[in-house]
N, C-alpha and C positions, 0 to 999 in steps of 0.2 A: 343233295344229290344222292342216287339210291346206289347200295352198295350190295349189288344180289347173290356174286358167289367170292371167289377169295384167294385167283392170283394170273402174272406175265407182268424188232418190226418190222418193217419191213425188214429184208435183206437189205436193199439197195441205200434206206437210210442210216442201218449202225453198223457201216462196215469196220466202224474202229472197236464195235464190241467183236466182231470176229477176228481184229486183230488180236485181242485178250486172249480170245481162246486158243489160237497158233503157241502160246507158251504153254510148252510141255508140263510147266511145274503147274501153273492152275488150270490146266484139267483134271487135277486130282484132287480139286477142293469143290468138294459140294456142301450145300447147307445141310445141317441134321436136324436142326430144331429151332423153331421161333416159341418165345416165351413174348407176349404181349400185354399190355396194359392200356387199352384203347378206352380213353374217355370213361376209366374208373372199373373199366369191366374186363377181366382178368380171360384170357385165349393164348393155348398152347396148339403148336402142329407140329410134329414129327413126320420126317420126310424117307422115305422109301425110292428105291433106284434098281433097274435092271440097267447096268452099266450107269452111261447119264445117261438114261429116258427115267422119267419120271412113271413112278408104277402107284404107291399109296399115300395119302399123307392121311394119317389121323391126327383127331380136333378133339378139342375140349374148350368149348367157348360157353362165358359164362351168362347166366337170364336170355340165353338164347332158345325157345323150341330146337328140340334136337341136338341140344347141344353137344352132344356125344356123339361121334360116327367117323366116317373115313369119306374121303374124295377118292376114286379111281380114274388114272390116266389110261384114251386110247390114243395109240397113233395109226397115223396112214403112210411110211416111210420113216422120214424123220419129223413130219408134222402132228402136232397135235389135234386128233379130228375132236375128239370129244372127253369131257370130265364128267363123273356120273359122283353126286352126293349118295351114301347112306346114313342111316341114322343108326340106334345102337340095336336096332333088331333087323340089322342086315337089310332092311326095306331103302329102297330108291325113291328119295323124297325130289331130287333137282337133277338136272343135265343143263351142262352147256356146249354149245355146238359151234364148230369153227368150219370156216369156209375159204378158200383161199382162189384166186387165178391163176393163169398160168406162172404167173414169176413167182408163186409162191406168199402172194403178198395179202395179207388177212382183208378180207372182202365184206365179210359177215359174220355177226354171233349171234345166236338163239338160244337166251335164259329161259327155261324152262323151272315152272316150278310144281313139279307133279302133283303136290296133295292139294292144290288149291288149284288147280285147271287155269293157271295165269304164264304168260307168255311176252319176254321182252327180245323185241328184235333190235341188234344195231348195224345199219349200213354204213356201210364207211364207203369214201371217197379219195380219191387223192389227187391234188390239184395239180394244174402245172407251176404254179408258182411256190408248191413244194408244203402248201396247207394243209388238212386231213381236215371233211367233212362228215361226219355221224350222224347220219337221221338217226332217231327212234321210235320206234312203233307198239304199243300194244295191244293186247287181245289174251285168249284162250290158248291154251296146250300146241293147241292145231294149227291156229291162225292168225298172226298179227300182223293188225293192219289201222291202226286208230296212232295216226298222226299225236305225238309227245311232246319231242320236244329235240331242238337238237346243239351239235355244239362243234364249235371254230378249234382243232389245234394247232400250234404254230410249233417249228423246231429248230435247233439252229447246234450245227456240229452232231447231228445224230441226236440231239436229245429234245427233251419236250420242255419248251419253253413259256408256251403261251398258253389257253383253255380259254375259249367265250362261249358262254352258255345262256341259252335264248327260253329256258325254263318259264316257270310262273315265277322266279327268285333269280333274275338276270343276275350273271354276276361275269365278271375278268379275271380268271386267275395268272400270276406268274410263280414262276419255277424257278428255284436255283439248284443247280447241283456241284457235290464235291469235283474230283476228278479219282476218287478211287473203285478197285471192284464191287460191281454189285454182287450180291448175294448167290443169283441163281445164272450166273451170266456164262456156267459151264454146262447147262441143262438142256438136253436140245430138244428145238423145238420152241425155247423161249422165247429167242428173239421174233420171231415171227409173229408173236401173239403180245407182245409187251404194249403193244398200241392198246390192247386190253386192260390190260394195266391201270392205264392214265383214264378211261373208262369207269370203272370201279374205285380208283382211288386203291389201287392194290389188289390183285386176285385177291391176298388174302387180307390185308389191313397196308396203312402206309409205307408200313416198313420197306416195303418191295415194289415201292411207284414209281423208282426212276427207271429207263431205256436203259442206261449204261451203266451209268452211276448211280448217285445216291442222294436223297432229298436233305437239303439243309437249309433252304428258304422258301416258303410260301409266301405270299400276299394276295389276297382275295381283295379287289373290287366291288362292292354293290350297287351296281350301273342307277337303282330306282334313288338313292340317296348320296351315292359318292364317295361314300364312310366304307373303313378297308379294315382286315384285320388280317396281321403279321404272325407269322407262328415262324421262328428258328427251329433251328433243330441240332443239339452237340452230340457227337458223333465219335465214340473212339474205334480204334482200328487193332488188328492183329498183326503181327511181321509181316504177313504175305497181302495186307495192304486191302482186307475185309471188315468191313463193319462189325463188331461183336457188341455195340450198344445205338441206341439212338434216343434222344431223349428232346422231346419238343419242351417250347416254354407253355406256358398255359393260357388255352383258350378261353372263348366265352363258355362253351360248355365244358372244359377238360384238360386233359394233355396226356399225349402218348409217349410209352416206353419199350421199346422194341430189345429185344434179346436174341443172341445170335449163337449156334454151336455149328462146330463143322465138322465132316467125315475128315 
């Protein structure tokens, strides 16, 4: 699954992550810094704040083009309308663009990836039996509209439990999570966009894939064979009951290490 920018749901479904936020004491904890180890390849982001709105985060990912540069947050209220990549000579290489309806509830994203004139659209849907459908489409800068591929989420308690994906590589995934704070779950604007998240497989890498909480079991499905593959994930926490490590076991290609500092 493609992973094209690097972080975030409804309202109506984590209203227990706005219960988190009602505590006086962690509204004053924001992330500062992920230190990363994604499948042997070494990614830092440092995080910037006007209040909690989210204003910069600069990057340093490694055998990546571009590796060097800054993300810039806009909002429209307290929504986040759009995040604009630069690279390290200030140039605008990617945007991603959020969309929402009247409840506020994320509608559409549009990856944009400027220097290559390519273009991924995701529609989302939300069922009444409480699913979340994602067409995806792509195309050019301008226009996308070439049918992809799309994908089933399931939720249960506000969080993302389930992911069936009808790709060219079918596969099932399940979710487990802790019950402690996520990371960014004081940032506003997040929740709203966190279905984005589970999308990507973390705006910015796994570390930041769960809704509420925090990832400590995968199990992938591959629907063409039936053969699964497990990744845990251990997990220590700080007093105020935030992740400062995450360490998976090792996959077929790797295994990640997540690093956490806080304001």
């Amino acid at each position: 699954m493609k992973k094209v920018l690097y972080f975030l749901l409804l309202v109506t479904l984590w209203s227990c992550s706005d219960d988190k936020q009602d505590d006086s004491t962690s509204k004053l904890i924001l992330v500062k810094k992920l230190d990363a180890v994604d499948l042997g390849k070494n990614a830092s982001y440092t995080f910037f704040y006007n209040d909690t709105k989210l204003d910069k985060v600069n990057y340093e990912i490694e055998g990546q083009i571009d590796g060097i540069g800054h993300y810039e947050y806009f909002y429209t209220g307290n929504l986040i309308s759009e995040i604009k990549r630069f690279n390290q000579s200030n140039q605008n290489t990617a945007r991603i663009l959020f969309e929402y309806n009247s409840n506020n509830a994320l509608t559409q994203v549009t990856e944009l990836d400027v220097n290559a004139n390519y273009g991924l659209k995701n529609v989302i849907t939300y069922n009444s039996d409480g699913t979340v459908e994602v067409e995806r489409f792509s195309g050019n800068a301008t226009s996308q509209s070439v049918f992809a591929y799309s994908s089933l989420y399931s939720f249960q308690n506000g969080e993302l439990v389930q992911e069936n994906n009808s790709g060219t590589i079918a596969t099932i995934v399940n979710y487990e999570f802790d019950s402690a704070n996520h990371p960014l779950q004081n940032v506003t604007g997040i929740n709203e966009i966190k279905i984005y998240s589970a999308l990507t497989h973390g705006i910015f890498n796994r570390g930041f894939i769960g809704l509420n909480n925090n990832l400590k079991k995968q199990t992938t499905t591959f629907v063409a064979d039936g053969s699964t593959e497990i990744v845990d994930y251990t997990l220590n926490y700080n007093e105020q009951n935030y992740p400062t490590t995450i360490v998976s076991t090792p996959t077929s290609l790797g295994s990640y290490t997540y690093s956490f500092e806080y304001y």
